[in-house]
NUBA-112435 format. One line per field, with one value per residue: y, z, x of N, C-alpha, C, O in turn. Coordinates in Angstrom, 1 decimal, always signed. Layout:
% NUBA-112435
n_y	[Y; ...];
n_z	[Z; ...];
n_x	[X; ...];
ca_y	[Y; ...];
ca_z	[Z; ...];
ca_x	[X; ...];
c_y	[Y; ...];
c_z	[Z; ...];
c_x	[X; ...];
o_y	[Y; ...];
o_z	[Z; ...];
o_x	[X; ...];
END
This chain:
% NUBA-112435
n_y	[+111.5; +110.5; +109.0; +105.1; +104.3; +102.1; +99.0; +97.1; +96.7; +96.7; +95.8; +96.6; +96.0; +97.9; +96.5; +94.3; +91.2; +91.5; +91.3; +91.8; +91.7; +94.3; +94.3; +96.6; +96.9; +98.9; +102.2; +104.4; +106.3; +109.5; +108.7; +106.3; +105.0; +104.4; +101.5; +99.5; +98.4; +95.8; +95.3; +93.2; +92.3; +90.3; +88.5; +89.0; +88.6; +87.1; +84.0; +83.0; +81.7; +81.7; +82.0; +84.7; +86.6; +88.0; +91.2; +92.3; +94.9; +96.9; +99.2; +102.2; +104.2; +103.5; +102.6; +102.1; +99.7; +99.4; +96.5; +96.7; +93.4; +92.0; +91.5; +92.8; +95.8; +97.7; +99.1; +99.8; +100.2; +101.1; +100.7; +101.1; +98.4; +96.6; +94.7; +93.0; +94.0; +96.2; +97.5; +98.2; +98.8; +101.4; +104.6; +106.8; +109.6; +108.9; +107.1; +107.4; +109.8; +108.5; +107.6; +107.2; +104.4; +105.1; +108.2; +106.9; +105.6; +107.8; +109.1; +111.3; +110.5; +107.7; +107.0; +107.8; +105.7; +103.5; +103.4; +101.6; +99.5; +100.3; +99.1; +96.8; +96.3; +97.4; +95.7; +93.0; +93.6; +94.7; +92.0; +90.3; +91.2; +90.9; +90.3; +92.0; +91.4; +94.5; +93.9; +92.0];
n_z	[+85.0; +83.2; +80.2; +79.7; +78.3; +75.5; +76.3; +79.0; +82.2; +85.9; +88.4; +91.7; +95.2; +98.1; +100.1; +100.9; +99.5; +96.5; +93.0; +90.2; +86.4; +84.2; +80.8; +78.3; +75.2; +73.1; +71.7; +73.0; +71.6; +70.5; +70.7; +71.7; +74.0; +77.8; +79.1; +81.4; +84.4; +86.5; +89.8; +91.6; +95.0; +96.2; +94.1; +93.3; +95.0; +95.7; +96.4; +97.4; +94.5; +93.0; +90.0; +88.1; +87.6; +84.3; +83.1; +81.1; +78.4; +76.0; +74.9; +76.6; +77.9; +80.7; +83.1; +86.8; +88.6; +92.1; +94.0; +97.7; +98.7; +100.6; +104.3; +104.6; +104.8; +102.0; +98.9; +95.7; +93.2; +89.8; +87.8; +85.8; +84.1; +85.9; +87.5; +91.1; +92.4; +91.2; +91.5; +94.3; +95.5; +93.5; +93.5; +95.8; +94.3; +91.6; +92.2; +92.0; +93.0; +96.0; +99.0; +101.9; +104.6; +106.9; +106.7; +106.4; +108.7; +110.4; +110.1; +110.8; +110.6; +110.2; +112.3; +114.3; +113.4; +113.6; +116.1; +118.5; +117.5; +116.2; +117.1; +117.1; +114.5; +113.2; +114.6; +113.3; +110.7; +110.3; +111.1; +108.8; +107.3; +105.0; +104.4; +102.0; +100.2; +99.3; +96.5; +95.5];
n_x	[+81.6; +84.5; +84.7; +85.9; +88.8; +88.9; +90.5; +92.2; +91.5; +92.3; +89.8; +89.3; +89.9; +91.5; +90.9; +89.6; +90.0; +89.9; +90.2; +90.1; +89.1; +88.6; +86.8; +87.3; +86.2; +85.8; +86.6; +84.1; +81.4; +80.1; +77.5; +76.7; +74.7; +75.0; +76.7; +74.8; +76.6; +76.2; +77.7; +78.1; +79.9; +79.6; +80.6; +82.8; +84.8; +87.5; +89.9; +93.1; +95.2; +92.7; +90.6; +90.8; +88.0; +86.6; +85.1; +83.2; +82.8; +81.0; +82.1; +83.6; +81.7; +80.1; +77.6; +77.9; +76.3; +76.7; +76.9; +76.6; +76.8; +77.6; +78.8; +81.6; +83.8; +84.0; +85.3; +85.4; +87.4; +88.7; +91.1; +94.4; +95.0; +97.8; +100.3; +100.5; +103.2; +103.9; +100.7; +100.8; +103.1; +103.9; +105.5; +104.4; +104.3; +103.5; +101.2; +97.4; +95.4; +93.9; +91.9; +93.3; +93.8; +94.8; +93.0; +90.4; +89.8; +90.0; +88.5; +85.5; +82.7; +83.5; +84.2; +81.8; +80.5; +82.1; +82.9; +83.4; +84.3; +87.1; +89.2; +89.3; +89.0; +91.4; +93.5; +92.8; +93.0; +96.2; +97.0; +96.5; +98.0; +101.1; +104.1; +106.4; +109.4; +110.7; +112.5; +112.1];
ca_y	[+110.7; +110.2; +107.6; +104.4; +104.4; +100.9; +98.1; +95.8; +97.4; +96.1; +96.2; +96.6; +96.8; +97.4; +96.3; +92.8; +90.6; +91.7; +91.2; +91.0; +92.6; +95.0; +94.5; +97.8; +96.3; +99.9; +103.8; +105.0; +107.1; +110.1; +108.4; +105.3; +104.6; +104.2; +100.0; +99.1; +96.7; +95.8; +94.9; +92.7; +92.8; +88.8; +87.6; +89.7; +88.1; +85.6; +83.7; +82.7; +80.7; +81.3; +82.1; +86.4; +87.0; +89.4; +91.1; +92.8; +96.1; +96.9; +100.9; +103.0; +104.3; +102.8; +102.7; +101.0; +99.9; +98.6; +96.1; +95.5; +92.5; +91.1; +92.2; +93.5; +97.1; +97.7; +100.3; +100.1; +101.0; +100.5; +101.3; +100.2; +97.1; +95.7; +93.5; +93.2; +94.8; +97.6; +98.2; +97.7; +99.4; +102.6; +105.2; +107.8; +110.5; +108.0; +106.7; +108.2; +109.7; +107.4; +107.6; +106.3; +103.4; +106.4; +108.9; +107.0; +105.3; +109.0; +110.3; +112.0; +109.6; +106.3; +107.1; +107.7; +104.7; +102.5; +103.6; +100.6; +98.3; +100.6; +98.5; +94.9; +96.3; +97.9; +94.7; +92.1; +94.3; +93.8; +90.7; +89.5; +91.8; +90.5; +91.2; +91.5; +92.2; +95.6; +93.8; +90.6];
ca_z	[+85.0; +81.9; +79.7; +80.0; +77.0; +75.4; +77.0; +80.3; +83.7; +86.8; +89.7; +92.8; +96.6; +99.1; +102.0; +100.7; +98.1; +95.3; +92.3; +88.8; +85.5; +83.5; +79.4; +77.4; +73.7; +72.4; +72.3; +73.3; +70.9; +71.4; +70.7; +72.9; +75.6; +78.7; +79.4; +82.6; +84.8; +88.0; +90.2; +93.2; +95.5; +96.8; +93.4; +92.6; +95.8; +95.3; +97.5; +96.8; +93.5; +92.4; +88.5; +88.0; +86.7; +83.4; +82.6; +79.6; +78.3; +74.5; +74.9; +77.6; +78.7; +81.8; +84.4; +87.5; +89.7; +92.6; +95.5; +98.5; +99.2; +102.3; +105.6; +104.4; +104.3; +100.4; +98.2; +94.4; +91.8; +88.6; +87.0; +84.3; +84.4; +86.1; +88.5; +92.1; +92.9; +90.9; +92.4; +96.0; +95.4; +93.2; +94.4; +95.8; +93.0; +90.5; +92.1; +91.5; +93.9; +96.8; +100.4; +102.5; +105.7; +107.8; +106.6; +106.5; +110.2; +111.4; +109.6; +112.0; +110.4; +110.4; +114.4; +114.6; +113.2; +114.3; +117.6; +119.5; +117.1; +115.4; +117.6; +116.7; +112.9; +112.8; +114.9; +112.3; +109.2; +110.6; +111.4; +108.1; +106.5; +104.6; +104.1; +100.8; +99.8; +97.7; +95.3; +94.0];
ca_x	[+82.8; +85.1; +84.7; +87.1; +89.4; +89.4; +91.9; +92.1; +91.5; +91.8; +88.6; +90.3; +89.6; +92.3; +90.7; +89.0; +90.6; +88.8; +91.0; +89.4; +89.7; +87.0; +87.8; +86.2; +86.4; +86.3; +86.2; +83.1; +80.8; +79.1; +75.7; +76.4; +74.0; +76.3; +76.5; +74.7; +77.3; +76.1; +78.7; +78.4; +80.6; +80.1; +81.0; +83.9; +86.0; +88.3; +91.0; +94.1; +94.5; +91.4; +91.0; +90.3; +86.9; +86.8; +83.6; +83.1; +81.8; +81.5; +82.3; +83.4; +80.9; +80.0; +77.4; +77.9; +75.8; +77.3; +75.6; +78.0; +75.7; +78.2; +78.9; +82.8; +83.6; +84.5; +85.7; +85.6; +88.4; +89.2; +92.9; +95.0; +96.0; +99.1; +100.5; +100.2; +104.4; +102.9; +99.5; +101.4; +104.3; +103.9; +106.2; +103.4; +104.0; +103.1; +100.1; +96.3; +94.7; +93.0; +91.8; +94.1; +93.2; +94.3; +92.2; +89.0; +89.7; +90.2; +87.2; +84.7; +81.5; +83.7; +84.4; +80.8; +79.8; +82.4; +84.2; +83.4; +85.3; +88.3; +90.7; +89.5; +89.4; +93.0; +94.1; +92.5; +93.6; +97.2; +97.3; +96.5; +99.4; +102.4; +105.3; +106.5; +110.5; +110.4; +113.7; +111.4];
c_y	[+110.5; +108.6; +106.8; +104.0; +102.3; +100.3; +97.3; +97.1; +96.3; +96.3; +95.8; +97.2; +97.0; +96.8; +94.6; +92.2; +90.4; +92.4; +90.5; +91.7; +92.9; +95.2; +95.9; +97.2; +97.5; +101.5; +103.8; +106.1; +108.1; +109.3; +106.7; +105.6; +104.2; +102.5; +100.3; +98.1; +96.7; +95.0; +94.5; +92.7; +90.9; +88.2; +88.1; +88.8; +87.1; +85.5; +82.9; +81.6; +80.5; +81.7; +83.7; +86.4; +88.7; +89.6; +92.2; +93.9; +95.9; +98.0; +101.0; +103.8; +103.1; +103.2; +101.6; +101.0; +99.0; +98.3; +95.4; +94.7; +91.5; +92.4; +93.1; +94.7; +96.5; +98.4; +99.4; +100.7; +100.3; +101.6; +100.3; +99.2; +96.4; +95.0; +93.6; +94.2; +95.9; +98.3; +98.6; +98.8; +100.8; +103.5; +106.6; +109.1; +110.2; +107.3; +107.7; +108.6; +109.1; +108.0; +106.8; +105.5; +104.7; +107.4; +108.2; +106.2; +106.7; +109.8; +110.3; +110.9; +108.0; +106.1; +106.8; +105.9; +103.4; +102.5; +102.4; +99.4; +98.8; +99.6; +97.4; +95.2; +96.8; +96.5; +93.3; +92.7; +94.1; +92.8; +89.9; +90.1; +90.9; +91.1; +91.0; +92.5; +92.9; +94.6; +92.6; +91.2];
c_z	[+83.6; +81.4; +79.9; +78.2; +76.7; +75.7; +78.4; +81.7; +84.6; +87.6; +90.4; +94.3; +97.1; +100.0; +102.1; +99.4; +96.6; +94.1; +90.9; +87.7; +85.0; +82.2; +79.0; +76.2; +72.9; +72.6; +72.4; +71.7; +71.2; +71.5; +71.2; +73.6; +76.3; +78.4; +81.0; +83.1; +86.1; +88.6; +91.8; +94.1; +96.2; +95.3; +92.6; +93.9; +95.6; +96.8; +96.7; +95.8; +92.9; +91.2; +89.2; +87.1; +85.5; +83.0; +81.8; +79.1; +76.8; +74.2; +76.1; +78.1; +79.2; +82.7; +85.5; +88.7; +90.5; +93.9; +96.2; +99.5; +100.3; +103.4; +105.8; +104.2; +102.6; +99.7; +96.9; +93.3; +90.9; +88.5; +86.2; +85.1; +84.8; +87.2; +89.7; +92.6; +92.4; +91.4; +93.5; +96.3; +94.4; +93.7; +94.7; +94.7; +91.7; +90.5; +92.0; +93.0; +95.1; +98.6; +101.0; +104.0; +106.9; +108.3; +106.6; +108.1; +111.0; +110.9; +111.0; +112.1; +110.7; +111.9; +115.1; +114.6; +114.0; +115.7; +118.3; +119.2; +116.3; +115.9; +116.7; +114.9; +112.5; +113.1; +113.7; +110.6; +109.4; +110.5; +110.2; +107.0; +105.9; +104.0; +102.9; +100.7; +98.3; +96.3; +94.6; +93.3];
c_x	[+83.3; +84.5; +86.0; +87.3; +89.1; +90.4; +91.5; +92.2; +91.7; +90.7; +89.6; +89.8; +91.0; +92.2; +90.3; +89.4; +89.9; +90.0; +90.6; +89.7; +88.0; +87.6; +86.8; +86.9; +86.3; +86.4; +84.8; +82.5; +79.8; +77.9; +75.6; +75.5; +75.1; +75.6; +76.0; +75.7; +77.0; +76.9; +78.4; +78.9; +80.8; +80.2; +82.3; +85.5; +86.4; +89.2; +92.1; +94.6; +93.3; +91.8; +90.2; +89.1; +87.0; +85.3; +84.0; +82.5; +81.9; +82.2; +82.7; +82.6; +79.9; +79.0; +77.4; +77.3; +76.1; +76.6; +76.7; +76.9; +76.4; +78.3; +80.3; +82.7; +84.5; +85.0; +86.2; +86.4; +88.8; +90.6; +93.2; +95.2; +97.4; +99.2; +100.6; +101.9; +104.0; +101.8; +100.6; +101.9; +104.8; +104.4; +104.7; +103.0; +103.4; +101.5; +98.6; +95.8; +93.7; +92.9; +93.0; +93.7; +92.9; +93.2; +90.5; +88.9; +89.6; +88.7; +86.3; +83.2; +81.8; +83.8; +83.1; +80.1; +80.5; +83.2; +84.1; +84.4; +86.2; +89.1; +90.7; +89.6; +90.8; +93.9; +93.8; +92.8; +95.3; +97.5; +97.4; +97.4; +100.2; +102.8; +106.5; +108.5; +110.3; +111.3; +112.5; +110.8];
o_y	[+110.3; +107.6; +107.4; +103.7; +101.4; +100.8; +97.1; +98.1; +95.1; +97.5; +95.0; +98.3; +96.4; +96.5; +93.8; +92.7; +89.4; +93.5; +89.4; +92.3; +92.3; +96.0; +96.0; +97.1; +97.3; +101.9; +103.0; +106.6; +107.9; +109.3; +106.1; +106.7; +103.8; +102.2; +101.0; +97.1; +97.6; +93.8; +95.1; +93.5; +90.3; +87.1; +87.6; +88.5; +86.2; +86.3; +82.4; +80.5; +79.5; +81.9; +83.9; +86.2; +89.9; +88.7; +92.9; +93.9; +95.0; +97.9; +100.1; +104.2; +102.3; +104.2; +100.5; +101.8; +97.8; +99.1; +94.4; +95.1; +90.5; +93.6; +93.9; +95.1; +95.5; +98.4; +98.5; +101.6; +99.1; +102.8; +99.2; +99.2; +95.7; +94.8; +94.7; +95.2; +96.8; +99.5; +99.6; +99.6; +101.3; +103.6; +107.2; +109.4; +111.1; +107.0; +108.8; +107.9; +109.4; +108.7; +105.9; +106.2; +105.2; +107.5; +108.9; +106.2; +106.7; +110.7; +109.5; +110.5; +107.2; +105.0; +106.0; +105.2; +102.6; +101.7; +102.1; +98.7; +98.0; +99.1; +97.1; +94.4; +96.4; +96.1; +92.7; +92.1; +93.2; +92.5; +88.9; +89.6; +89.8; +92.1; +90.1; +93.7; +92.5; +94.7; +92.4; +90.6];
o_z	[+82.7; +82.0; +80.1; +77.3; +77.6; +75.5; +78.8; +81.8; +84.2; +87.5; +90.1; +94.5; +96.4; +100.8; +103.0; +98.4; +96.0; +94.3; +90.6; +87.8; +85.2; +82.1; +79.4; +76.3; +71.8; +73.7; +71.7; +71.0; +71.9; +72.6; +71.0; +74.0; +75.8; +77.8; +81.8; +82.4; +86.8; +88.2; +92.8; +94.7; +96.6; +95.4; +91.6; +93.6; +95.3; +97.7; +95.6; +96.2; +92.3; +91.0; +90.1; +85.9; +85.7; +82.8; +82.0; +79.4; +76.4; +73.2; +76.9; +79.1; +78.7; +83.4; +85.3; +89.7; +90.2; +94.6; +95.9; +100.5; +100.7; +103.4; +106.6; +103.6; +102.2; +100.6; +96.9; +92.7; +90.9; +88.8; +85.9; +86.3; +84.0; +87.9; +89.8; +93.3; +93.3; +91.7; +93.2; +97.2; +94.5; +94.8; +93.8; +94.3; +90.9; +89.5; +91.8; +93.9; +94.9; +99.3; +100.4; +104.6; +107.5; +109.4; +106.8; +108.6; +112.1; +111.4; +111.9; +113.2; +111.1; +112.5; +116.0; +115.4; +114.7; +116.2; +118.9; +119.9; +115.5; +115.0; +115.8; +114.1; +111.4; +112.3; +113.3; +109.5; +108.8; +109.7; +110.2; +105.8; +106.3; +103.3; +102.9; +101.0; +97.1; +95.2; +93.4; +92.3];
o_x	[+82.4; +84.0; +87.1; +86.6; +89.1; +91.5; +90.3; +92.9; +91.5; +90.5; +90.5; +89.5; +91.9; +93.1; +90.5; +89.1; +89.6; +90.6; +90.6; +90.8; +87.0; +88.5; +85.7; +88.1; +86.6; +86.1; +84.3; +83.3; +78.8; +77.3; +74.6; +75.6; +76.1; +74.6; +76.6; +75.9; +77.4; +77.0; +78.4; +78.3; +81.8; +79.8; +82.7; +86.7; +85.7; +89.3; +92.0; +94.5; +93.0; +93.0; +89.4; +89.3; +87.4; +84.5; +85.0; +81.3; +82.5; +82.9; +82.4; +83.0; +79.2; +79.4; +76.9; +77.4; +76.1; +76.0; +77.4; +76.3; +75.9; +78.1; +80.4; +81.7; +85.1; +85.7; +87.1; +85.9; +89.2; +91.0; +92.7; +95.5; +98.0; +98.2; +101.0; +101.6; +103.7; +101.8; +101.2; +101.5; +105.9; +103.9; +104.3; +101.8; +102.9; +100.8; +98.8; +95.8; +92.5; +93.7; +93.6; +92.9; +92.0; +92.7; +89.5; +87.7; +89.2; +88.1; +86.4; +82.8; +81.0; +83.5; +82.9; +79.6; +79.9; +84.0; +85.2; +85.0; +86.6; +89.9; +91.5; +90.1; +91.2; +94.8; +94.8; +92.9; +95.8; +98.4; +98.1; +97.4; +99.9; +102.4; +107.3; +108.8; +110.0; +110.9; +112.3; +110.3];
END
């Protein structure tokens, strides 16, 4: 995996309100040691109004070890930094590469695992939707 250039990231789920920042305070060197960061996954969630947790590296190089220690599905990303109309709203050409809800509800393994409850998870992923006007 690349190293992360020095500057502000965000951590980022789509699926569970996991909304934080990752600072790298510089370039990386070859003769760094990567940084261990172990990344929880119940202390990165927040709810509405809460304050954004920043954790800290010194370098880019990065290892992460990540513990999804709840019952939530999860997925892990870091990106630059910006604001939620931006995450959201990226015109697809612009955005990075990602799975999409689609593609991993249709996967062959996610069916396996969950067929009994795709409904009640597509129905409760809806439901807590909003609806945001693209102009603000």
């Amino acid at each position: 995996r690349p190293r992360l250039s020095a500057g502000l990231y965000r951590m980022h789920c789509p699926i569970v309100p996991t909304q934080n920042y990752l600072r790298v305070l510089r370039e990386a060197k070859d003769e760094d040691q990567p940084c261990n960061l172990n990344i929880y996954h119940s202390k990165l969630v927040v709810r509405p109004g809460d304050p954004l947790t920043t954790l800290t590296v010194p370098h880019g190089k990065v290892h992460f070890d990540i513990f999804p220690d709840t019952m939530s599905e999860w997925i892990f990303w870091i990106h630059d930094d910006m604001d939620e109309q931006d995450i959201f709203y990226l015109p697809r050409n612009e955005r990075g590469s990602f799975l999409t809800a689609f593609e991993v509800l249709d996967h062959r393994t996610f069916q396996l695992l969950f067929k009994d409850e795709i409904d009640s998870i597509i129905y409760d992923a809806v439901s807590q939707m909003k609806v945001y006007d693209h102009d603000e």
